[in-house]
N, CA, C and O atoms as a DFTB+ gen file, in Angstrom:
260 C
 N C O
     1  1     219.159     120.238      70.217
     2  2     220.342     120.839      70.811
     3  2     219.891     122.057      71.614
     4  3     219.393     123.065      71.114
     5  1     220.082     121.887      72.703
     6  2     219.495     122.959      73.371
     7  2     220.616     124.009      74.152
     8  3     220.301     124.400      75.276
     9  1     221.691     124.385      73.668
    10  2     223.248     124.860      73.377
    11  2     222.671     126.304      72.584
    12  3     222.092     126.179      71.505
    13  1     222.809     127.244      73.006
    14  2     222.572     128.367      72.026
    15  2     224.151     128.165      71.864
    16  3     225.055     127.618      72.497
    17  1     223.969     129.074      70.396
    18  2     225.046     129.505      69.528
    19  2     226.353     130.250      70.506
    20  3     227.511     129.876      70.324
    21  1     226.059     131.207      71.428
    22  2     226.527     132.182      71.870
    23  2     226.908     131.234      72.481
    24  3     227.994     130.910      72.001
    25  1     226.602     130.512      73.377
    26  2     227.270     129.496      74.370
    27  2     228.458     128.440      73.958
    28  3     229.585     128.357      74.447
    29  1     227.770     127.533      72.744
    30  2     228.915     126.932      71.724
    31  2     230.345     128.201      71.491
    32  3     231.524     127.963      71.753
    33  1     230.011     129.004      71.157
    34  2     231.153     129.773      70.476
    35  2     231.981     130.538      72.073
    36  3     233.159     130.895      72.032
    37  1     231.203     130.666      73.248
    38  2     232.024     130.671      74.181
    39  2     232.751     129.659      75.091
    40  3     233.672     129.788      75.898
    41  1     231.710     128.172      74.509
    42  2     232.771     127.247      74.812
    43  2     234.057     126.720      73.878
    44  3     234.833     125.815      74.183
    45  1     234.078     127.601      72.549
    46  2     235.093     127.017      72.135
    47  2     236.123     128.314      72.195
    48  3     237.290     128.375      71.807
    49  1     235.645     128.901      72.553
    50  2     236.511     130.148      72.703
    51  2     237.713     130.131      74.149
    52  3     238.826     130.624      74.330
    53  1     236.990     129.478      74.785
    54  2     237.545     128.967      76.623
    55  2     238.681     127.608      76.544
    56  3     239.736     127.279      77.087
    57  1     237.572     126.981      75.328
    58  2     238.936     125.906      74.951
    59  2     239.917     125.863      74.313
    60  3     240.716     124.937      74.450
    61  1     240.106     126.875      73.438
    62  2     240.882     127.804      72.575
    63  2     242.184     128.684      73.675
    64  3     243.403     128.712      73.510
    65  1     241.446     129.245      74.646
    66  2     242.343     129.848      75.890
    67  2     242.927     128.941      76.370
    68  3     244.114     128.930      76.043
    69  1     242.551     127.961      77.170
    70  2     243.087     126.742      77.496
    71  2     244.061     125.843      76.854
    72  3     244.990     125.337      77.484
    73  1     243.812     125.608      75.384
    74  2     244.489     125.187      74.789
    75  2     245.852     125.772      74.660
    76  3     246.874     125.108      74.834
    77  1     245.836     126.970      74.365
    78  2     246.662     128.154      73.647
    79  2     247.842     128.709      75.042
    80  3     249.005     129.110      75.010
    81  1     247.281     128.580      75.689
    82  2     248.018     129.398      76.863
    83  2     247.623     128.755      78.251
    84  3     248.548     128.898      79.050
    85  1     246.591     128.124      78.761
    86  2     246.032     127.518      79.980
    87  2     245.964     128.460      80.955
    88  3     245.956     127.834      82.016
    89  1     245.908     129.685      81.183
    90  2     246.136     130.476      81.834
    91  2     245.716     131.911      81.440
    92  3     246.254     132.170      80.363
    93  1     244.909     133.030      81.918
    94  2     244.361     133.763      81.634
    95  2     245.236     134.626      81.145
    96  3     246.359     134.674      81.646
    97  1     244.879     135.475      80.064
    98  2     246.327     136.658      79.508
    99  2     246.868     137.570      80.494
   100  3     248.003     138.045      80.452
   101  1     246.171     137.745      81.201
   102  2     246.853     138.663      81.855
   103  2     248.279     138.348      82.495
   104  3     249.187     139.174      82.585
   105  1     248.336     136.936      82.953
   106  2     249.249     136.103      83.135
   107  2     250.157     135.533      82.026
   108  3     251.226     134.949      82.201
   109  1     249.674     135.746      81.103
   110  2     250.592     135.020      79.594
   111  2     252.131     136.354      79.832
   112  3     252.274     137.575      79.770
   113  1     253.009     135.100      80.123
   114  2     254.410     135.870      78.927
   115  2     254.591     136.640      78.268
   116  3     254.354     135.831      77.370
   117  1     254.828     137.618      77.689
   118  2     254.509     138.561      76.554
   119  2     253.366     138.782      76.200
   120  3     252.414     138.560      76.948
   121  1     253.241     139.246      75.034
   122  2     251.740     139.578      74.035
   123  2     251.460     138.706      73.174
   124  3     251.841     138.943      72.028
   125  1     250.741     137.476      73.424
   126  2     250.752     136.689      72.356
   127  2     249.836     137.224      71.543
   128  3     248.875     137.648      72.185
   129  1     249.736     137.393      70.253
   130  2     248.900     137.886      69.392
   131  2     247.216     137.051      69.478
   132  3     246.141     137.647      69.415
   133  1     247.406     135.558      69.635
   134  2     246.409     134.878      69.686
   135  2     245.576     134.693      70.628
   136  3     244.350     134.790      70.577
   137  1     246.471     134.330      71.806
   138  2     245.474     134.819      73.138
   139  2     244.806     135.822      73.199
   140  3     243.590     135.689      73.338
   141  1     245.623     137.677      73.078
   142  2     244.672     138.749      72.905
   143  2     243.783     138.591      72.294
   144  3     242.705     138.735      72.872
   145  1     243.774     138.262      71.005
   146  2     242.734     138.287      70.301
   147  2     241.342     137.470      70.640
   148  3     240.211     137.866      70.354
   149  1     241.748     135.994      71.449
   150  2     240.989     135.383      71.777
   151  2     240.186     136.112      72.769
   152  3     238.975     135.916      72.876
   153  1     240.879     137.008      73.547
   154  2     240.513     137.579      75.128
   155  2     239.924     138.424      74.613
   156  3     239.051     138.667      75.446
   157  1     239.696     139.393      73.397
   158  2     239.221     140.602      72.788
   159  2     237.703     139.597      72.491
   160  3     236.700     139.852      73.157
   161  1     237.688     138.748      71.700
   162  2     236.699     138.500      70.951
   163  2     236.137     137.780      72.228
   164  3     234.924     137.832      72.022
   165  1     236.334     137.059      73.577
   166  2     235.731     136.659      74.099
   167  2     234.696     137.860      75.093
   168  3     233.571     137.588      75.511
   169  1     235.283     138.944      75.269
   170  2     234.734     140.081      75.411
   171  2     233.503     140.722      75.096
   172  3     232.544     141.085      75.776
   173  1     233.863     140.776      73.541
   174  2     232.724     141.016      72.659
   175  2     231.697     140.261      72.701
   176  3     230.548     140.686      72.581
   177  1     232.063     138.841      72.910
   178  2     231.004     137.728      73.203
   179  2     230.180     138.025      74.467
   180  3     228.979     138.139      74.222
   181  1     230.452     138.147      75.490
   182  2     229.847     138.674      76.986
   183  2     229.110     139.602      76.634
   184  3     227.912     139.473      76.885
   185  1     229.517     140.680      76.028
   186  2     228.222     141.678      75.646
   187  2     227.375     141.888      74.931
   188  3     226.590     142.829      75.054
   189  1     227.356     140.694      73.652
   190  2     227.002     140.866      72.661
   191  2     225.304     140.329      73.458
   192  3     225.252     139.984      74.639
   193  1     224.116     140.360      72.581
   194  2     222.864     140.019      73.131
   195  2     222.685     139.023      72.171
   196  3     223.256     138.898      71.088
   197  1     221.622     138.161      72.812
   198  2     221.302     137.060      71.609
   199  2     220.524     137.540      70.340
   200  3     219.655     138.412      70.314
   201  1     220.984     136.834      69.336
   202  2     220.881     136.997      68.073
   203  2     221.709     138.494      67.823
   204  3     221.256     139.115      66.862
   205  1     222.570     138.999      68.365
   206  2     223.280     139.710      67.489
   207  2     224.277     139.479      66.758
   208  3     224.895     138.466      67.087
   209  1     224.827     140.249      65.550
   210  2     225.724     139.406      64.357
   211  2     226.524     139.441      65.222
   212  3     226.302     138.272      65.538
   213  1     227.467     139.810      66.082
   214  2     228.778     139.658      66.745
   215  2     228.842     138.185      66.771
   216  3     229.895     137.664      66.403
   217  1     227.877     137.451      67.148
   218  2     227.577     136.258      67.704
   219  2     227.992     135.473      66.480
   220  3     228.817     134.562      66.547
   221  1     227.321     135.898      65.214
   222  2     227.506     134.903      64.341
   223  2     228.932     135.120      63.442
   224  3     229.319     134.215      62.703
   225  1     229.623     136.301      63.559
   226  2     230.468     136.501      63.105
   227  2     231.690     135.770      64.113
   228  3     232.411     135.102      63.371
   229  1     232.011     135.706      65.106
   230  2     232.540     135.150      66.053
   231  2     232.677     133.369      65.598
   232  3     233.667     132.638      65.571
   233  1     231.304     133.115      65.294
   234  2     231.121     131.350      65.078
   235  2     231.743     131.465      63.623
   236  3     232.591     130.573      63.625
   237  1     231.767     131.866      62.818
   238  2     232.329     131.876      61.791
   239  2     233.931     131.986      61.752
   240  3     234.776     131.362      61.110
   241  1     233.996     132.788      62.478
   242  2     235.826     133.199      62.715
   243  2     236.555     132.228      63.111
   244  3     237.695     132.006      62.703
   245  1     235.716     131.332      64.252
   246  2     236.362     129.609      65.452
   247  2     235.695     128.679      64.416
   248  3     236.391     127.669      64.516
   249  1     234.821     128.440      63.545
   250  2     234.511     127.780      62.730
   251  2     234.094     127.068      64.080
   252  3     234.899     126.427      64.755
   253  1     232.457     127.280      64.488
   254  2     231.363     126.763      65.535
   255  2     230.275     126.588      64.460
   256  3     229.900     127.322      63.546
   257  1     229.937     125.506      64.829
   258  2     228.737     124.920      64.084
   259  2     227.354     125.617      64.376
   260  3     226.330     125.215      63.822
């Protein structure tokens, strides 16, 4: 598998957005609690560096293999 972790957990994080709302928050209706959160933690993901725990705490949270 040649998929780092960080990548898996930002592709399920994108499909999670998509799913949830299809449309970036800034554009969402109100405050959905879930989107933000998705948009917060996808954040954290962009900056995080490889092998840092953000990374693995994140895959744990979306339940990423």
């Amino acid at each position: 598998m040649s998929d780092s972790l960080k990548d898996r957990v930002r592709e399920k994080l994108l499909r999670q957005l998509a799913e949830d709302g299809g449309h970036p928050v800034q554009e969402a209706e109100g405050d959905d609690p879930r989107l933000v959160s998705i948009d917060s933690d996808l954040a954290a993901l962009e900056q995080a560096s490889d092998g840092d725990v953000v990374i693995e705490e994140l895959a744990a949270k979306y339940w990423v293999p």
